[in-house]
C-alpha positions as CSV (number, residue, x, y, z in Angstrom):
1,X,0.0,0.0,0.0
2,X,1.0,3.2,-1.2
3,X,1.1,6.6,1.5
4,X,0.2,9.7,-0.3
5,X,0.8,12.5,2.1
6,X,-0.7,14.8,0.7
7,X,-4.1,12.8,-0.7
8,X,-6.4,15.2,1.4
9,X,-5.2,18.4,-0.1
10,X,-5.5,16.3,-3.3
11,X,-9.5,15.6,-2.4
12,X,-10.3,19.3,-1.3
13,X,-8.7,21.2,-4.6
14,X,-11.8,21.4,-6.2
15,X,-13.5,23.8,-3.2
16,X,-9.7,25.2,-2.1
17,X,-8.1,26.4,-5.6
18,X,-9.0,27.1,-8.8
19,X,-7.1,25.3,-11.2
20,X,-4.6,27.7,-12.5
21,X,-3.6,28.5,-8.8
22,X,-3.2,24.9,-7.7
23,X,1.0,24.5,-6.5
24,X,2.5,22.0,-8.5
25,X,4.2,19.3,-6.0
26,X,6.7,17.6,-7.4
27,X,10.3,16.0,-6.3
28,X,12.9,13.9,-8.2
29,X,16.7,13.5,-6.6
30,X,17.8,15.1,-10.2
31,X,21.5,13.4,-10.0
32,X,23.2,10.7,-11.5
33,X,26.7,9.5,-11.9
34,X,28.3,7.4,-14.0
35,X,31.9,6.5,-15.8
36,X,31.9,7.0,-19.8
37,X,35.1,5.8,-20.6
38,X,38.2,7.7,-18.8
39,X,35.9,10.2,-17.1
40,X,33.7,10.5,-14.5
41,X,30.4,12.2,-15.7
42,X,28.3,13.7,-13.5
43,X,24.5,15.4,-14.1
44,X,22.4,17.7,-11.3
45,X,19.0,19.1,-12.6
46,X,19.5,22.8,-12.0
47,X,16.1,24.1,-13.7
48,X,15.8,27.9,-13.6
49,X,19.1,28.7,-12.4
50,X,21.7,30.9,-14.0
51,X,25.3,29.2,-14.6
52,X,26.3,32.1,-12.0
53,X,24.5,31.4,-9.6
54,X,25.8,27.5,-8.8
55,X,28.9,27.0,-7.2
56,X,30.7,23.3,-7.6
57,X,33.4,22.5,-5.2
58,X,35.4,19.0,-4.8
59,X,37.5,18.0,-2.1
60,X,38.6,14.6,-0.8
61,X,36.5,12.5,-3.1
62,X,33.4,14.2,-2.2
63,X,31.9,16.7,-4.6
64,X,29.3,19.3,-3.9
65,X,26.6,21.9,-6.0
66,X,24.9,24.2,-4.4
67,X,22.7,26.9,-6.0
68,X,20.3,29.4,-5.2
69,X,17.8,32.0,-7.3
70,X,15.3,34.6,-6.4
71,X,12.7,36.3,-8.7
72,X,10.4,38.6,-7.0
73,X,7.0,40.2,-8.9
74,X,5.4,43.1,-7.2
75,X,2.1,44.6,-8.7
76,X,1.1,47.7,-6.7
77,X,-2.1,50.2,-7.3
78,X,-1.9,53.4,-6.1
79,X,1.4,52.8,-3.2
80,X,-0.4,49.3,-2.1
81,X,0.2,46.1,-2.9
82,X,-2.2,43.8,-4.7
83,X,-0.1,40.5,-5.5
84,X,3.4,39.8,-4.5
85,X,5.1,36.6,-6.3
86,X,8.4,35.1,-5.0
87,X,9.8,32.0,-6.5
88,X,13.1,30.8,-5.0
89,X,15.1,27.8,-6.5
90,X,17.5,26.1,-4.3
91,X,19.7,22.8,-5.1
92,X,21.9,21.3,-2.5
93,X,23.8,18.0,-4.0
94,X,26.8,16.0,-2.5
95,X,27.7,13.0,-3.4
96,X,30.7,10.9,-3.6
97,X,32.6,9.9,-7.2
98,X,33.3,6.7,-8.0
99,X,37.0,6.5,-8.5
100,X,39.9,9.0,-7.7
101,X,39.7,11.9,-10.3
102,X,42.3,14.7,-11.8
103,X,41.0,17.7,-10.2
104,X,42.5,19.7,-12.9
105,X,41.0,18.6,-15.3
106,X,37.1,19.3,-14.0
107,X,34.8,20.7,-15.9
108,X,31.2,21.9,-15.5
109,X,28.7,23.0,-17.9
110,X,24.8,23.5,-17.8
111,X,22.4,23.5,-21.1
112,X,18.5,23.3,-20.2
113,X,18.5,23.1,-16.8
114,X,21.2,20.6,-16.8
115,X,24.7,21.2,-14.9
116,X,27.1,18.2,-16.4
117,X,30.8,18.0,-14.9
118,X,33.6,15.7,-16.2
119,X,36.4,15.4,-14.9
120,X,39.5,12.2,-16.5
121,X,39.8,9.5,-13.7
122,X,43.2,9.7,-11.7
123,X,46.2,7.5,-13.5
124,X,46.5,6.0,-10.5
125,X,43.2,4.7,-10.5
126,X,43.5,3.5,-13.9
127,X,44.0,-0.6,-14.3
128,X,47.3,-1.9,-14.8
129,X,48.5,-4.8,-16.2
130,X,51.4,-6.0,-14.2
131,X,54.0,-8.7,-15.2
132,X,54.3,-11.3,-13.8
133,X,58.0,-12.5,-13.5
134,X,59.3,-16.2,-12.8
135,X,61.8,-16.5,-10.0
């Protein structure tokens, strides 16, 4: 059995919001990680935030994106307010990479509302083929 917490609000929308008004509820975790190839490829949903406005930092194994946005809509009629809309975006990911990576070579990039970093795994975490010698 499924729990839908929020089933009642669900029931009274018809006598609490019209339907243009109704908040749109939705959540997703909006990262994945994975290897392609040599490099470790990482992709954060980042809808409706400006490339400025995220910061990426990655130390001991462990990477991090934060971001936050503000838009603010006033509409006043004669020096009072009538509507006020605020939407605020905020994403807070960590998560750990899958093998050792070359810091220097990290890069990030966001196209529609995607952020995707890559960043060539460590030569020391590379596989090696050692020799094996008869004594």
């Amino acid at each position: 059995m499924h729990y839908y917490p929020f089933k009642p609000l669900v029931d009274l929308k018809p006598f609490l919001w019209e339907d243009d008004e109704w908040p749109e509820l939705k959540t997703t975790s909006g990262l994945n990680v994975y290897e392609e190839g040599d490099q470790v490829v990482v992709q954060a949903a980042v809808p409706g935030v400006s490339s400025d406005k995220i910061k990426v930092t990655y130390e001991d194994g462990v990477l991090r994106i934060s971001a936050r946005s503000e838009e603010k809509d006033i509409e006043k009629k004669k020096n009072r307010v009538v509507h006020q809309w605020n939407k605020v975006s905020s994403f807070n990911y960590t998560t750990y990479l899958p093998r050792p990576i070359d810091s220097q070579g990290l890069e990030a990039k966001t196209k529609d509302g995607i952020l995707t970093i890559t960043a060539p795994v460590a030569e020391t975490a590379k596989a090696k083929e050692i020799e094996v010698k008869v004594g």
